[in-house]
N, C-alpha and C positions, 0 to 999 in steps of 0.2 A: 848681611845675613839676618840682622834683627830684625830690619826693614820686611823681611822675605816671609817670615817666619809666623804673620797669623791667618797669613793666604789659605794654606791647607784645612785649619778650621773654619774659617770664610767661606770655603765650597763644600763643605762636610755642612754646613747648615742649610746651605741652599738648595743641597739635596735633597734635605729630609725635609724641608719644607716646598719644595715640589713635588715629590712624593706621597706626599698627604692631602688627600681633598679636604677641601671648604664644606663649610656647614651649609653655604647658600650652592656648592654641589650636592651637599646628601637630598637638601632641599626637592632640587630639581629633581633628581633620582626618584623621591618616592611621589610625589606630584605627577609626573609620568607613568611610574609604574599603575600608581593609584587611578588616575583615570584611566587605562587598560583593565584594569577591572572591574570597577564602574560598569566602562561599555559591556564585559562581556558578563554582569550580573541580569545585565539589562535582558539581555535573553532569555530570560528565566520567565519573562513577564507572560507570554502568549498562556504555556501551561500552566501557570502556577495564578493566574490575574490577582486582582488586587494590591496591595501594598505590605502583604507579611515576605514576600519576597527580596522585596529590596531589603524591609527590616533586618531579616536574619542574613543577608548575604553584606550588606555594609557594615553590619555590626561584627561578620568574621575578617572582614576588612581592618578594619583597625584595630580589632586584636591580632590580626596576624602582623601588620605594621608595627605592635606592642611588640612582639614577640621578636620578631629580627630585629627592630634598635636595639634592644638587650641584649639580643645574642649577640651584636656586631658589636658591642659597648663591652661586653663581658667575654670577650671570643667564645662563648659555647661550641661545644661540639655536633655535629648531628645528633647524638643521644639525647644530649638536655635539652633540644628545641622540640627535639620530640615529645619529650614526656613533659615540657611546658607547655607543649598545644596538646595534648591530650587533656594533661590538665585544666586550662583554659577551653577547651572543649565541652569538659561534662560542667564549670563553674558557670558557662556563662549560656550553655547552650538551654535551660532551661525557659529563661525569659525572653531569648531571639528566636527559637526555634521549636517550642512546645511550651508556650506559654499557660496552654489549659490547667497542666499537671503540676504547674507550680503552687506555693502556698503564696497569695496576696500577689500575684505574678511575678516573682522573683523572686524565693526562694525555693528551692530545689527539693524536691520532694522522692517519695523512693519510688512512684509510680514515673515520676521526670530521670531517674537514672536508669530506669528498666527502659524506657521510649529510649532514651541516646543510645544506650548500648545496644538494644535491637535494632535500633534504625541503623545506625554502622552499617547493615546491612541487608535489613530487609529495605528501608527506605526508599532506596533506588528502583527497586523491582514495582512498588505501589505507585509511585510516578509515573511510570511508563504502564500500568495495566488500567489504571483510575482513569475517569471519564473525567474530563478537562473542561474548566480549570479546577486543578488538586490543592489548589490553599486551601480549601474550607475542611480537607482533611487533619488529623493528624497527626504529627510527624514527618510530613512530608517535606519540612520548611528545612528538615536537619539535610535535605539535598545541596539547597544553594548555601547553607550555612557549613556543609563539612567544606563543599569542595572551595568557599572561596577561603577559607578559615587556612584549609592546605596549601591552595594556591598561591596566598599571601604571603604567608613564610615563608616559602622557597623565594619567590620571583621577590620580595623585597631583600630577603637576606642575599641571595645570588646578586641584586644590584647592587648591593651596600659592600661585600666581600670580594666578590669573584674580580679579576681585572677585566675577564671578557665580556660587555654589556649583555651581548647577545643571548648568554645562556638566564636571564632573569627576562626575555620573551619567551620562553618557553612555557613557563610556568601558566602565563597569563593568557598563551595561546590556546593551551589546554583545557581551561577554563572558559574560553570562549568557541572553544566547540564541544565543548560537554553541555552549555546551555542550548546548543545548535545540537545536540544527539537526545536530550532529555527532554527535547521540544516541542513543538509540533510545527504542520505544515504552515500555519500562520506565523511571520515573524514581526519583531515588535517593528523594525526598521529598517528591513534588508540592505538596502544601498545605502543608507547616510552609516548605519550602526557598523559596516563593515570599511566604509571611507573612513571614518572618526578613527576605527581602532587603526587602519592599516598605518594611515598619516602618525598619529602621535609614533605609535612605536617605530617606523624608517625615524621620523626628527629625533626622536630622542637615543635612538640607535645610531645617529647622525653624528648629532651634538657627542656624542660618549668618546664616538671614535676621532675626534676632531681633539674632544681636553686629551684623553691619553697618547696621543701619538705628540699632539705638543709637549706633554708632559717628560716622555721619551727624551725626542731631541732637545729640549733644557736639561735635561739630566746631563746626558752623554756632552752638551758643548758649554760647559759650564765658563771657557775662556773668550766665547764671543760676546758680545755686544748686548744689551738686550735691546739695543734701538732696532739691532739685525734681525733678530726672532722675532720681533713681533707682526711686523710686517708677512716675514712666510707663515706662520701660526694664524694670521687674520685669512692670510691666501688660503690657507688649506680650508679654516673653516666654513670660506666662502663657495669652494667647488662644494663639498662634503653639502652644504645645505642645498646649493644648487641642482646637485644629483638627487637629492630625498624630496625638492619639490616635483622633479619633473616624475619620479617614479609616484607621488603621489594623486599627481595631473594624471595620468596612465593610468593608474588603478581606478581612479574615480569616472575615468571614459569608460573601461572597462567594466565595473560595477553594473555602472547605468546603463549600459546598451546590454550589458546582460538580463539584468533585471525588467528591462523592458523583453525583449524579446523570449527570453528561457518561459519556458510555461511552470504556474504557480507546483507542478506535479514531479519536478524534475527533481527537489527538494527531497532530498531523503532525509529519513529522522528513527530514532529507534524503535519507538512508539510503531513503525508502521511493520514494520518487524517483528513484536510482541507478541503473542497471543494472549488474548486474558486468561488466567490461569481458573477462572470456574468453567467447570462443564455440568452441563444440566445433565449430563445422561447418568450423573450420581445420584438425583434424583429420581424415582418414577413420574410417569406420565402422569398429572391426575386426572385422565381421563379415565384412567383404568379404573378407580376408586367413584366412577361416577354414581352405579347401582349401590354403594355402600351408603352413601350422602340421602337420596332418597328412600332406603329402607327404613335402614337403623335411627336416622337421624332424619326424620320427616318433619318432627313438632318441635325438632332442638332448633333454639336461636344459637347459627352458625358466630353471626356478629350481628351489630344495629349502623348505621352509618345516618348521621344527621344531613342535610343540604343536598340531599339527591333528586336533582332536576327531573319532573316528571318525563318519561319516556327513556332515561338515559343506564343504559346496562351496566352494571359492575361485573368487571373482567376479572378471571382468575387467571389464567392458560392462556395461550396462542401458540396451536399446533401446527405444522407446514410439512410433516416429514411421517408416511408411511412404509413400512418395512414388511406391512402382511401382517404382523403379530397387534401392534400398536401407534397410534397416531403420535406423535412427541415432535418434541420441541430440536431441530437442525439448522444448517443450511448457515449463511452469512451475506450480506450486502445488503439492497435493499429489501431483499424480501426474506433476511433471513432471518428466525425469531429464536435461534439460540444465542444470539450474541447478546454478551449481559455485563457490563461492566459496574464497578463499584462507582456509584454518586453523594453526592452530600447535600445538602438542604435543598439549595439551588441547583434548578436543571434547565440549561438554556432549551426552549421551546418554541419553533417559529409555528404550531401548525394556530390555523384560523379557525374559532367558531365561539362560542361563548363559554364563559370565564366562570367556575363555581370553586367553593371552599368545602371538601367534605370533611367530617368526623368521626371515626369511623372506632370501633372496640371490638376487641377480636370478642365471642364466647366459644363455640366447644368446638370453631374451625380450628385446627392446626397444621402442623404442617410449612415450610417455606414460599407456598406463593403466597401473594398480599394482593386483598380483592382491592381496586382502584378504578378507576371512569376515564374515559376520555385517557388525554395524555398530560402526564405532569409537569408543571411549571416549579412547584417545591413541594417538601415533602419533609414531616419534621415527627417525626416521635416522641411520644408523651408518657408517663408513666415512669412506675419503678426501674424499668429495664431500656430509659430512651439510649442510652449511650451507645449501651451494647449491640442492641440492634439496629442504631444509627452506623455504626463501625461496618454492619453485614448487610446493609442496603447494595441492591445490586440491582439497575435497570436496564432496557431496553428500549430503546429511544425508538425505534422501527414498530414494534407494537406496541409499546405504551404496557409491558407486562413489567412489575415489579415484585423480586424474590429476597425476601432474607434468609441469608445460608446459616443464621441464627435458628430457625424457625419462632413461628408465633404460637402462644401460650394465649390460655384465657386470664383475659383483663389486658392485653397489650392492647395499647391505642395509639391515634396516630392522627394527624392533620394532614389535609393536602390539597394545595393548588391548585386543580386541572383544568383542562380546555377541552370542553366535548365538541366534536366536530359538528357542523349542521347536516343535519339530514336533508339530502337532495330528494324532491316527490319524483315519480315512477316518469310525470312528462319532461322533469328537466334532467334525468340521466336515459331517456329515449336517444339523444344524437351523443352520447359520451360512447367511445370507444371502449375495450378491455385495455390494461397497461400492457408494456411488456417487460414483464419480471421473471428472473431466473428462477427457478423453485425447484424445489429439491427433488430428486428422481424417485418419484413412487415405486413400491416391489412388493409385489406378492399381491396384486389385484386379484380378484376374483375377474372370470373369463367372462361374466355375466355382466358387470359393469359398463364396457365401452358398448355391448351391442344395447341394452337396456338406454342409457344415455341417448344412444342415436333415436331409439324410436322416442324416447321424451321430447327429444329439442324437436324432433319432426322438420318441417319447412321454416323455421324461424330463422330470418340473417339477420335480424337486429343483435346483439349482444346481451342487452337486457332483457328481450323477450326469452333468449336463449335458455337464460340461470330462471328468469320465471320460468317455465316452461319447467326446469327440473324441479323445483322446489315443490311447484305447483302440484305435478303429479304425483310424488312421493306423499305428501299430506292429502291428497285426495284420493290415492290407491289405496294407502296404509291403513293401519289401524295402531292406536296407542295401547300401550300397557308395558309395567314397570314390571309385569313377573311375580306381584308380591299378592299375598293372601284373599282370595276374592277373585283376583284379577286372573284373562287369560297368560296361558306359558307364553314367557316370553325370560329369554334368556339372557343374562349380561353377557358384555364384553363386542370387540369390534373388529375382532382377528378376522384375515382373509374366510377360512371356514365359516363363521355367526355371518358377514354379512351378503357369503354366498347362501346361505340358507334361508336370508331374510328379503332376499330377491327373487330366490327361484321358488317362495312358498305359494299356496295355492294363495294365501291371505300373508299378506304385512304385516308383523306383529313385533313392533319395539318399542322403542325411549327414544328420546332425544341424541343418544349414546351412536345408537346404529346409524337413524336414519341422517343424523349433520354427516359423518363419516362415510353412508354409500351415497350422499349428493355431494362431498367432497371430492370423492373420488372420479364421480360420472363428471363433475364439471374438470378436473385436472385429463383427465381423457379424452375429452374436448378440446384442450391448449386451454383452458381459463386458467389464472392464477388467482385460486382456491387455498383456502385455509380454515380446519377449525377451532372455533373459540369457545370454550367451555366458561362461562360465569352465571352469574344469577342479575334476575328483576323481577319485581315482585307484580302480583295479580293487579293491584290496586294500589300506585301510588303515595305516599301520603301527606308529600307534599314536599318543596325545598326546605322549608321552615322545622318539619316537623322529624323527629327519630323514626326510620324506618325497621324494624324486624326483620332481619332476615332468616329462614329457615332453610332446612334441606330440603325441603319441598318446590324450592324456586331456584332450584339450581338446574340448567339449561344447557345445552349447545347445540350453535348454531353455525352457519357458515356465510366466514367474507367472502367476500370478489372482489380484485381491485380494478376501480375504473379509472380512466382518464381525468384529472382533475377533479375526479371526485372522491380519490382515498380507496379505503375499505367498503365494502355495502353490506350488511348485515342481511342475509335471507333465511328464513324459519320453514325449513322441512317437513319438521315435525305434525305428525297429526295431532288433531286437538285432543285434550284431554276425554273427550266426551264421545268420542268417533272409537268405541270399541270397535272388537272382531265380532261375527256373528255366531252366533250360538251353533257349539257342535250337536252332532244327531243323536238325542237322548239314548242314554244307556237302558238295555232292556230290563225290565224289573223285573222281581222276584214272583214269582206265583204260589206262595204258602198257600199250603195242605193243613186240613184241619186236622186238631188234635185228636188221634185215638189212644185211647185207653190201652197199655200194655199190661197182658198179663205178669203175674211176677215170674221169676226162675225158679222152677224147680228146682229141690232141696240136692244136695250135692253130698256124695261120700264123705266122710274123714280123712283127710291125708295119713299114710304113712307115715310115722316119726322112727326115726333109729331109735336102738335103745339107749338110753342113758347112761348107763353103765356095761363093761365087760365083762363076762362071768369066765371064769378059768379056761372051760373045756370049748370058748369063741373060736372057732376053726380061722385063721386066719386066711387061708384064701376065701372062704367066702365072705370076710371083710375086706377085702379088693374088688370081689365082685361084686359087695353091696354100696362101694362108692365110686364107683367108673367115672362119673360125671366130676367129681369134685378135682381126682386125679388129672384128667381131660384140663380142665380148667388151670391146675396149677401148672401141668407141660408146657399150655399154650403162654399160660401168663410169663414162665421164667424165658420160651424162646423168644416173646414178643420184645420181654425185657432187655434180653441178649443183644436183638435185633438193632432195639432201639441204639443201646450204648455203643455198637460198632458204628450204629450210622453219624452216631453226636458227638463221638471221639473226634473226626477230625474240625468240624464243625466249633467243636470249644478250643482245640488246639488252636486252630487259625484264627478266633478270634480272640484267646489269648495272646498270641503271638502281635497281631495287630494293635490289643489293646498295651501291650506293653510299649509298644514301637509307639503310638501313641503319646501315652505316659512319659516317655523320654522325651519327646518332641514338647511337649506341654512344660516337662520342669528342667526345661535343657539351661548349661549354668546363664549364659546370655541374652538378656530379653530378646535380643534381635534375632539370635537362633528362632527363640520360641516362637515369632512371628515369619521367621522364615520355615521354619516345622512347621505351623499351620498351612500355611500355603502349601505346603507338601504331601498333607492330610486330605487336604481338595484334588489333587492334582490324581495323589494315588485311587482314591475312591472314584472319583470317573474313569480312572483307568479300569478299575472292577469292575465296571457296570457299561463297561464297550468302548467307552470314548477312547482313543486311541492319542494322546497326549505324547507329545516329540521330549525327548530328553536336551538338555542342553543348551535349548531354547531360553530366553527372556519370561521372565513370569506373564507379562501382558500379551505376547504370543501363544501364550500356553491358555490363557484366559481367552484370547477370541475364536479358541477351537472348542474349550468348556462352554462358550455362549451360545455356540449353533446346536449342541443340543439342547442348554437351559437357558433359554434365553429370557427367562422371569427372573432369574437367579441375579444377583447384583457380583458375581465376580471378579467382573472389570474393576468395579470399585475395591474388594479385598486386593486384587496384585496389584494396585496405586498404592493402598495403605502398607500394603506389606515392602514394596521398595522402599517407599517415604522411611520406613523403622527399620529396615535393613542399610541403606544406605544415608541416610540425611544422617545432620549434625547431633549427639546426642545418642545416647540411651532409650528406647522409648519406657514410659513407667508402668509400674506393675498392673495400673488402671487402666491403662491400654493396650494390655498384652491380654489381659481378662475380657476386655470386652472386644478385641479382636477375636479372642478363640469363640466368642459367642457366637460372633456372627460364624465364622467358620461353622460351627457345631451347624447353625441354621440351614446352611448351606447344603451342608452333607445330608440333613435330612430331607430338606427338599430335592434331591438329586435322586432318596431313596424311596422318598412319596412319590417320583413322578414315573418310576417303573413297577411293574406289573410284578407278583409275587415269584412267580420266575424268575422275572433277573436279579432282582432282589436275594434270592437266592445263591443265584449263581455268583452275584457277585459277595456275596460272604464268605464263598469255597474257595473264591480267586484268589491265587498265590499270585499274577500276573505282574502285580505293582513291587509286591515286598519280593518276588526274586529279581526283580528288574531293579532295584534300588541296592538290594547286596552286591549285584552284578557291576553296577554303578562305582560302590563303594571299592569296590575291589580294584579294578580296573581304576581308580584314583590313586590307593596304595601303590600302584603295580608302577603307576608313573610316577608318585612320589620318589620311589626308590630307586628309579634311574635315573 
């Protein structure tokens, strides 16, 4: 029995110590895991280029490898690894992943805690909307640095803890299609980057299940042999690896015959999914503000811009989209010129022509477009405010139009890279075709334009003779004039009505305004892909060397045509400044009479006076009968008076009543109400005044029935703003619940300046909203209570 008796603790050891992995196992575990993520950081490269991506995504690499040997060494819980990688998070994310906002680039600053914490969650969305590659952004780098920071943790701690390998591929899996969804359609390696990740994790998924099933049967036959285990334990490890090569072999055929054959489009990614979240139609056209630029502001220098190649135009605008009311910015693909995403310094640029550096200083332009040439290579802002307005750069790679949704102030300046295209002469775009470009569907032509077009182009089948041909006649039919003092009537604007008017006149009489907009049009009535461009170039040059002036005087628009290999073509419509209209047929003049001499007036009675005083024995009816007229006058006065007060009674009632309802919507106790009342205040007041507004409906539903009759009005934009403070994250604050209700306020009155005193009227008496809204209210109770 003594013999017998240390057997039991003998296998009581050899368990516990099969049971427990080796340190050259934990080894292999994170070494595996670890190049699994590696591979799938590597993904990050196409969107994000350069080398802050790897920085910030290998650096949450091995703090999240920090983070699980501790948690594995200390058993934590899921709670403390949590608030250890948060913590770890905002400590470390300052210098891997927003290094700008650091102090001396690693220390953590409160502008570096404001970025982590907002990035959480805005981050992702500016990845996927930003024009690519998004390193040279901001915050963006907190994308690869959250998710491998997350994915580390899990998928090391699950290797190091869990008994099942498998569930510490998951983590890593995840990770490697989040770089493949946050990407784009370029990838950094498609076939090797997806063979490397598939092979390690089968072998080391291999390897896992080979130690633990050997581990098992040592446990469970602790009275065999171990000369007898080892052998089957080598056996197993050997199919186990044998299966992981050949599924490796397989996958790697299969990669590469995919890769070869699947076309580069088959690739989906989030990114193509996205919309970019700016829309120009919050902007006005400024085309529309074209007659304002040359009035008021004819001798103001707009901006100066240094380095501007002689002959080469600075662009404001690129319009492709008419609706009848105004020419703006639409459409998507290649010919579309409202698509505008956010860029940073560098903007990749293949087009051809010659390379200039402009210099550009805003003065009394403002506003969100940014006058620029050609198309931009880079683009860097200067001055007190570069940062800010660096952050709300927003371009268009298809026109070469760049916006900041900052807007520019006078003194903003700015540098920039461009490539003006070459201008092809008249014989070497004679054999160029027109493109064939989608363009956006024109509405509300005038009837005048397709037949006027046809007798322009006449017998021309060349393409370019075609657009000469219209160009031509319109500056040779026409006559100029801006409308302004001296000059003949000529009226702004380029609504269907102005440029039927400015067609069917006996004489031609506009700007630049009308006539680019009615050869816009005749050439898109045609099949031409037409567009116009609204910027400035000066009379005279002054040289690349030298500071240009620019004024509102040299502000222009013209229209493209896109050829065959030859781009855009700039054609000039417009009549010259010098080719007035002809003088109307003199007004008849005056024929004065010579002065005669009038006699004076004969001398005139005394009036009558009452007397001044009553004497006792005054007969009183003949003081009734000696002031009839006076009595006359006070009847009439007190029934006109009467009259008045019955007609104004309801008149102040209602719009007391209105004003109250009002009043309540403005200081209702929740900002968001308050901004939900104003949108309620719009909705009701076009119901006053006819528009027939659907109850129950979506604010922006409610808004594109308000647009068809105000279609100047910016509504669309108040029920954006008004969801965003009704439903987004937050409170909005009292500074923009105030200048929400302003614009509101604007709104109402332009809705009330744009009707006639009639309905203006009538819509003051209109109970139509406020009983429809009690009606509302009631009918909500009435279901509350059942």
């Amino acid at each position: 029995m003594s013999a017998q008796t240390p057997a039991p603790a003998r296998r009581g050891r050899t368990a516990q110590q099969i049971g427990r992995r080796s340190a050259l196992d934990t080894v292999i575990d994170c070494a595996a895991i670890g190049a699994l993520l590696v591979v799938a950081v590597v993904g990050f490269g196409p969107a994000f280029g350069g080398t802050g991506y790897l920085v910030a995504g290998l650096g949450g690499l091995v703090l999240g490898l920090a983070i699980a040997l501790l948690g594995a060494r200390l058993r934590a819980n899921i709670l403390m690894l949590s608030a250890a990688t948060l913590l770890v998070y905002m400590i470390f994310g300052g210098p891997l992943a927003v290094p700008t906002t650091t102090l001396l680039g690693v220390v953590p600053s409160l502008e570096t805690i404001r970025a982590l914490v907002l990035g959480v969650v805005f981050s992702w969305k500016d990845v996927l909307t930003l024009e690519t590659p998004v390193g040279a952004f901001a915050s963006v780098l907190i994308v690869p640095y959250l998710a491998t920071l997350v994915a580390s943790v899990l998928a090391f701690s699950f290797a190091l803890r869990l008994r099942r390998a498998a569930w510490a591929l998951l983590p890593a899996g995840v990770l490697f299609v989040v770089a493949i969804a946050f990407g784009t359609r370029d990838t950094a390696a498609p076939i090797v980057q997806g063979l490397v990740f598939a092979g390690i994790a089968l072998a080391w998924w291999a390897w896992r299940r080979s130690q633990d099933r050997a581990r098992r049967i040592a446990a469970t036959t602790l009275d065999s042999s171990a000369g007898a285990q080892a052998p089957d334990a080598g056996l197993a490890r050997t199919r186990l690896a044998l299966g992981a090569g050949l599924l490796v072999v397989a996958l790697g055929v299969g990669l590469a015959t995919g890769g070869l054959l699947a076309p580069v489009s088959a690739r989906e990614v989030l990114r193509d999914a996205i919309v970019p979240p700016l829309d120009l139609h919050d902007y006005p056209s400024p085309l529309v503000g074209f007659r304002k630029y040359v009035r008021d502001e004819k001798e103001d220098v707009l901006f100066t811009v240094k380095g501007l190649p002689d002959g080469a135009r600075v662009r404001l605008a690129t319009l492709d989209a008419y609706d009848g009311v105004v020419y703006n910015v639409a459409g998507d693909g290649t010919a579309g010129s409202g698509t505008f995403t956010r860029v940073s310094g560098d903007i990749p640029n293949d087009v051809k022509g010659d390379k200039a550096t402009l210099d550009v200083t805003i003065g009394d332009l403002t506003g969100v477009w940014i006058p620029d040439a050609g198309y931009l290579d880079s683009f860097r802002f200067t001055g007190d405010r570069a940062d800010e307005l660096a952050n709300s750069l927003h371009y268009n790679r298809t026109t070469g139009v760049a916006i900041s949704t900052l807007g520019l102030d006078k003194g903003d300046s700015y540098s920039m890279d461009v490539v003006i295209p070459k201008v092809l002469t008249e014989e070497q775009l004679e054999s160029h075709a027109l493109q064939s470009l989608s363009m956006p569907k024109a509405a509300g032509v005038p009837e005048e334009v397709p037949t006027l077009a046809t007798q322009y182009i006449g017998d021309a089948d060349r393409p370019l003779t075609q657009v000469r041909n219209l160009a031509t006649s319109l500056s040779q039919e026409g006559f100029f004039s801006h409308g302004l003092e001296g000059e003949a009537t000529s009226r702004a604007g380029h609504g269907a009505e102005r440029i039927s008017a400015l067609l069917d006149a006996d004489q031609m009489i506009g700007d630049d305004e009308q006539y680019a907009v009615a050869m816009a049009l005749m050439a898109r009535s045609a099949g031409m892909p037409a567009r116009v461009v609204m910027g400035f170039y000066p009379d005279k040059y002054a040289g690349a060397s030298a500071e240009q002036q620019i004024t509102g005087d040299q502000l222009h628009a013209w229209v493209e045509v896109a050829f065959d290999d030859a781009g855009w073509v700039a054609f000039d419509p417009t009549p010259p400044k010098d080719q007035v209209p002809q003088e109307e047929a003199p007004k008849p003049k005056s024929d004065p009479k010579a002065q005669v001499l009038q006699p004076p007036p004969p001398p005139q009675e005394p009036a009558d006076l009452p007397p001044d005083l009553r004497t006792d024995d005054t007969d009183q009816d003949d003081e009734a009968d000696a002031n009839p007229i006076l009595v006359t006058v006070l009847i009439a006065s007190g029934s006109l008076l009467g009259l008045i007060i019955v007609l104004l009674t309801p008149v102040v009632v209602i719009g007391a009543l209105k004003t109250r309802r009002r009043k309540a919507r403005q200081n209702a106790d929740r900002p968001a109400d308050r901004l939900s009342g104003g949108w309620d205040e719009i909705v009701d007041r076009a119901d006053d005044l006819g528009t027939a507004v659907g109850r129950g409906v979506t604010r922006r539903a409610d808004a594109a029935v308000i647009a068809e009759s105000w279609p100047d009005l910016p509504v669309g934009a108040v029920a954006v703003r008004a969801d965003h403070g009704v439903f987004g994250p937050g409170e909005p604050s009292p500074d923009e619940v105030d200048a929400f209700w302003a614009e509101v306020d604007d709104i109402v009155k332009g809705m009330h300046d744009s009707r006639g005193w009639w309905k203006r009227l009538q819509a003051r008496l209109s109970l139509r909203a406020y009983i429809g809204r009690r009606l509302e209210s009631r009918s909500r109770r009435r279901r509350a209570r059942s």
